[in-house]
Structure formats: structure tokens, C-alpha cells
C-alpha positions as CSV (number, residue, x, y, z in Angstrom):
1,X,88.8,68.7,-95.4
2,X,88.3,65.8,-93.6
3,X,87.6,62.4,-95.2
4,X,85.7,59.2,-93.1
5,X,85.5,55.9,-94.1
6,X,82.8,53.3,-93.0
7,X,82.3,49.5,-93.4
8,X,78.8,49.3,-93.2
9,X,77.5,45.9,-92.4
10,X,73.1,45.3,-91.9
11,X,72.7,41.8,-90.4
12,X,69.2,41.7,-91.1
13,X,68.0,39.2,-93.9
14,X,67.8,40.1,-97.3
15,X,66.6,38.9,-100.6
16,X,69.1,39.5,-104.1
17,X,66.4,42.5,-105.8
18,X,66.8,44.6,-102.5
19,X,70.8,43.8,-101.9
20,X,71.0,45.0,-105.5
21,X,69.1,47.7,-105.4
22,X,70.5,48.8,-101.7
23,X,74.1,48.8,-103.1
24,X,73.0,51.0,-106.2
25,X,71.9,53.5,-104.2
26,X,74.4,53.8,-102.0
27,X,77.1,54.3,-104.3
28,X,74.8,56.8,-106.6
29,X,74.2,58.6,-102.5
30,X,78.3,58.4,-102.0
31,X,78.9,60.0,-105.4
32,X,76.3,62.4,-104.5
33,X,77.5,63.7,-101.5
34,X,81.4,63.3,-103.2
35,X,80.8,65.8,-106.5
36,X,78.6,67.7,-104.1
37,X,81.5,68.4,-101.0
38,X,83.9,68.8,-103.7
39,X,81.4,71.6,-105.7
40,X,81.2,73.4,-102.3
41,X,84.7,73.4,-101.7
42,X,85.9,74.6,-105.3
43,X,83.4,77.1,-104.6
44,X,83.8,78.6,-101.4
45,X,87.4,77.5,-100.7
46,X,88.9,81.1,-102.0
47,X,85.9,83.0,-99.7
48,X,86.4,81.3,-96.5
49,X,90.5,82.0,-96.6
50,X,89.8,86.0,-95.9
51,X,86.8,85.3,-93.3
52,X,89.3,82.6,-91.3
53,X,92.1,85.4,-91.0
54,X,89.5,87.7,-89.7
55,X,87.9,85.9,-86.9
56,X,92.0,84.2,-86.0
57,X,92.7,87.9,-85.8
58,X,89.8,89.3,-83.4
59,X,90.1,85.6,-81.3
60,X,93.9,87.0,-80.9
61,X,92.6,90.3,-80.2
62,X,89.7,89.0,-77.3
63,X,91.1,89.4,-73.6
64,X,91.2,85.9,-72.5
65,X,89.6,85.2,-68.9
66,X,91.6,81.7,-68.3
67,X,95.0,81.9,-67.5
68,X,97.4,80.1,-69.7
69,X,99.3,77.0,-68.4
70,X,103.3,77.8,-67.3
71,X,105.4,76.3,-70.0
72,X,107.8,73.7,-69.3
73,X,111.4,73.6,-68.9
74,X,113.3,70.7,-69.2
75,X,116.9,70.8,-67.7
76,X,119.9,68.1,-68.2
């Protein structure tokens, strides 16, 4: 699970009420989203191990039409 994390900075003019009330629901949005990703993952983190071996094993299985590169051999 990936995790991003922003600076966000508006540099359009404000009054005090809407800064407040901005702020407020930004964090009440990031908590949100938080318990939410974190409900998902609890959830569906044992169902999506199975289903990610089985498409890894028919992507191995798949005839590939591009030729793989030559690997390198370094000699001293």
C-alpha cells in the first residue's frame, strides 16, 4: 500500500471563519479516506493474495510476443 503526502498551499485570500472551517474539513476528509483505505485493506487483503497468484501464474503461462533483452556479462 502506497502512502502520499501533500503540502497543500491556496494562495487566494481568505478570511479566519473559512480558514477554520477549510482546515476542519480537511482533516475530518483525511481521516475519512484513512479508516476507510485501512477498512478495505483489513477486508480484502486475505482475498486478493489467492487472485494475485492466479493471474502471476497465467501471465507466466502467456507466450510472450517481445523478445527478452540478452543479459549482461561483466568480465575482469
Amino acid at each position: 500500500m502506497a502512502t502520499t503526502l501533500q503540502n497543500r498551499n491556496n494562495e487566494s485570500p481568505m478570511n479566519v471563519s473559512s480558514k477554520g472551517l477549510r482546515t476542519w474539513t480537511e482533516r475530518v476528509s483525511d481521516c475519512f479516506w484513512f479508516l476507510f483505505s485501512l477498512v478495505l485493506f483489513v477486508v480484502l487483503g486475505p482475498f486478493s493474495g489467492p487472485v494475485a497468484l492466479i493471474v502471476l501464474c497465467k501471465l507466466g503461462l502467456e507466450e510472450s510476443v517481445h523478445a527478452e533483452p540478452e543479459s549482461i556479462v561483466m568480465r575482469n
